[in-house]
C-alpha positions in Angstrom: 41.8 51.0 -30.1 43.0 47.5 -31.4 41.8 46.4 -27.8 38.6 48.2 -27.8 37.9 46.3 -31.8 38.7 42.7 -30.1 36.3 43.3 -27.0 33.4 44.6 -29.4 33.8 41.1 -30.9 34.6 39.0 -27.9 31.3 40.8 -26.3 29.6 39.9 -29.9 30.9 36.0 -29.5 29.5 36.3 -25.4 26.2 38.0 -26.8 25.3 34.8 -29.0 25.0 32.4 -26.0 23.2 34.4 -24.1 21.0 35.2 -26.7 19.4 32.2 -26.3 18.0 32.2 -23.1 17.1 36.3 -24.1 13.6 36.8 -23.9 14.2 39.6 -26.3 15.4 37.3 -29.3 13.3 35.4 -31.4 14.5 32.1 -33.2 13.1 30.5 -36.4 12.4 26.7 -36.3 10.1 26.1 -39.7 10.9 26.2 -42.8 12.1 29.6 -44.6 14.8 30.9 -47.1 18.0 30.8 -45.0 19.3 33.6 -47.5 16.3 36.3 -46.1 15.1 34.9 -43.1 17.7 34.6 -40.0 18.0 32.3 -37.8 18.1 34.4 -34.7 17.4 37.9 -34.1 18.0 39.8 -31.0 16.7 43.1 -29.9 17.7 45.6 -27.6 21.3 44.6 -27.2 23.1 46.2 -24.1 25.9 44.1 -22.1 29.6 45.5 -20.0 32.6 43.6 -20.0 34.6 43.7 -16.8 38.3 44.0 -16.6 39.8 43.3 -12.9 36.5 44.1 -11.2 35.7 47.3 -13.5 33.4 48.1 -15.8 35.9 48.8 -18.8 33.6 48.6 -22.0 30.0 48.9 -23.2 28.1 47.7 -26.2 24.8 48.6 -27.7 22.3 47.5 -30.4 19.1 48.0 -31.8 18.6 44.7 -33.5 21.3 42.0 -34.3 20.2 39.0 -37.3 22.5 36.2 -37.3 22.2 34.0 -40.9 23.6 31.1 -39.5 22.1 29.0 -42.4 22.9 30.9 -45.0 25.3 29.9 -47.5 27.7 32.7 -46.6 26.7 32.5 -43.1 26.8 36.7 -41.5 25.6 38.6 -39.1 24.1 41.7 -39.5 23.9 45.0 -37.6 21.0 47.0 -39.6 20.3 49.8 -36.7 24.2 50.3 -36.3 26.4 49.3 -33.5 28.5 51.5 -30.8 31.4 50.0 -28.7 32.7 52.5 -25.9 35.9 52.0 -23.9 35.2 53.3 -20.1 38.0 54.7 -17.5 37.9 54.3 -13.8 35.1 57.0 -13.6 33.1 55.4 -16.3 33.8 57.8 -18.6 34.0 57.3 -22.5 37.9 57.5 -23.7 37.5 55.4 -27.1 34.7 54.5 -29.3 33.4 53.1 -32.4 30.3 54.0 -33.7 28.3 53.1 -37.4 25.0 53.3 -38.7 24.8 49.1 -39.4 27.1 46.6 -39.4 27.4 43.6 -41.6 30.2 41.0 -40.2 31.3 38.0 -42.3 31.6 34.9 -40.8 33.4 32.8 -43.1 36.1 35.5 -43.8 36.6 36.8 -40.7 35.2 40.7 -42.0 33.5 43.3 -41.0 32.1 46.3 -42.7 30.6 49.2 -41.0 28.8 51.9 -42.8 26.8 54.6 -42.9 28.4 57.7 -40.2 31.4 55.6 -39.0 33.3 57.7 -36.3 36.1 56.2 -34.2 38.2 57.8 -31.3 40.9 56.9 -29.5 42.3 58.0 -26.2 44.8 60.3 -27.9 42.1 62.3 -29.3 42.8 61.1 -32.7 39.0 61.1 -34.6 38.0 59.4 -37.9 34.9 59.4 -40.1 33.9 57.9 -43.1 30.7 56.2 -44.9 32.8 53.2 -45.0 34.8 51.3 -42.7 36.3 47.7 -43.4 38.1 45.6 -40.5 39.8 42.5 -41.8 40.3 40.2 -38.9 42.1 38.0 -40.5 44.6 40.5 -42.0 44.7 42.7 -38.9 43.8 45.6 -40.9 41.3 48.9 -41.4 40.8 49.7 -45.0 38.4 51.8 -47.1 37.5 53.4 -50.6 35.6 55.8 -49.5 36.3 59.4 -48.5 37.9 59.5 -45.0 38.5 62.6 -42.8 41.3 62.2 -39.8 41.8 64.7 -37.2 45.5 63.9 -35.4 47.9 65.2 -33.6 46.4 69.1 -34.3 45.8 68.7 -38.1 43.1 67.6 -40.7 43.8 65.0 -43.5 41.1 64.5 -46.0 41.2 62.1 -48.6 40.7 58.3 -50.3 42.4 55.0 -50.0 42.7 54.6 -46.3 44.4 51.4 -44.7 45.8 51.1 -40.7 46.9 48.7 -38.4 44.4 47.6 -35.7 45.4 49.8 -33.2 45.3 52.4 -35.9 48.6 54.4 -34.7 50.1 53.5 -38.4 48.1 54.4 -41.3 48.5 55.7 -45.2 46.3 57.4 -48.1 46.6 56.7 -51.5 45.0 59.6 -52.3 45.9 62.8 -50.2 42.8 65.6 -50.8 43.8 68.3 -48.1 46.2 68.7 -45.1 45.2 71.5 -43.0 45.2 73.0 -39.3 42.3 71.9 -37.6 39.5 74.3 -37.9 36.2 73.7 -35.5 34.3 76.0 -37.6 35.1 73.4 -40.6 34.4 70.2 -39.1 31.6 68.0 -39.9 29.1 67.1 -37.3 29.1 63.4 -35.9 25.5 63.5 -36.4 24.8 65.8 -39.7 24.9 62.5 -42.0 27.4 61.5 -45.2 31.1 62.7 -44.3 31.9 65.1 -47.3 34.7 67.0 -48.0 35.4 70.0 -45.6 36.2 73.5 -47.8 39.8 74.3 -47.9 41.0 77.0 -46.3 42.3 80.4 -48.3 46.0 79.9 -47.0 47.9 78.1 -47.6 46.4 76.0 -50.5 45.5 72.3 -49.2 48.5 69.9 -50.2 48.1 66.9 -53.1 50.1 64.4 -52.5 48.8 61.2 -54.1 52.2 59.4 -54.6 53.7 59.3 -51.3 51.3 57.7 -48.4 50.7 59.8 -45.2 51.8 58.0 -41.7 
């Protein structure tokens, strides 16, 4: 996963030359508001990155803005993004999906929001509203309500933070620990990740103190 994050941004980076001989992107040369006009917008993003003569990763979107000339120059991502990691056969074994992104040039962040859903090749699945990746830090963090499916169990609750790769991770604030349940499982596509009900037995576990790994 830490892999598939740096492509997505290395393909980003590739994207914003090319961009400019795009006949999809459009580029502002009078006079505006740097803060609400961009610079450059680009539509229809597709591209594949290559790994020793195989298609390894694919990334699409709807409409990127770059602010170069704002004062806190960002991109921004406001149709979402998805980033998929291919095998030999071209099929998906990681991805990385959100409804926009909003990247941070100056401090080396990005935020994804809105229906964020990552997997990895080990089958481990999170979603959230709210996904932060501090480049800088070499971390994944958020506030918001996070549900992770890994390694045959759910874990439901606030305060996550990982490591790039995310293979190490904690919650401050532990909501449920259950068996996974398919009949209880959100929907990738059914909007806002919300709580899933507990089950009957046994009662979900609260452990706010001690951080999950």
């Amino acid at each position: 996963m830490k892999r598939l994050l740096h492509i997505a941004l290395a393909a980003v980076m590739v994207m914003a030359v090319a961009a400019c001989k795009d006949d999809a992107t459009s580029v502002v040369n009078h006079a505006t508001d740097p803060e609400v006009v961009p610079t450059m917008v680009t539509r229809d993003v597709q591209t594949v990155i290559s790994d020793s003569g195989h298609t390894r990763y694919r990334i699409v979107a709807k409409v990127w803005k770059m602010f170069e000339e704002a004062k806190h120059p960002h991109w921004t991502f406001p149709n979402g993004v998805t980033c998929e990691e291919l095998d030999n056969k071209y099929n998906t074994i990681s991805t990385l999906k959100c409804d926009s992104a909003y990247f941070d040039k100056m401090n080396s962040m990005w935020t994804l929001t809105g229906n964020v859903r990552i997997t990895n090749p080990g089958g481990d699945i999170i979603l959230t509203d709210e996904l932060m990746w501090d480049q800088h830090g070499h971390r994944i963090f958020s506030d918001a309500f996070i549900h992770i499916e890994k390694q045959g169990r759910i874990i439901e609750g606030y305060g996550y933070e990982s490591n790039e790769d995310l293979s190490t991770y904690t919650l401050r604030q532990v909501e449920a620990i259950f068996p996974i349940d398919e009949k209880r499982m959100p929907h990738p596509g059914s909007g806002n990740v919300a709580p899933s009900a507990p089950p009957a037995a046994p009662a979900p576990l609260a452990q706010p103190s001690r951080p999950v790994r």
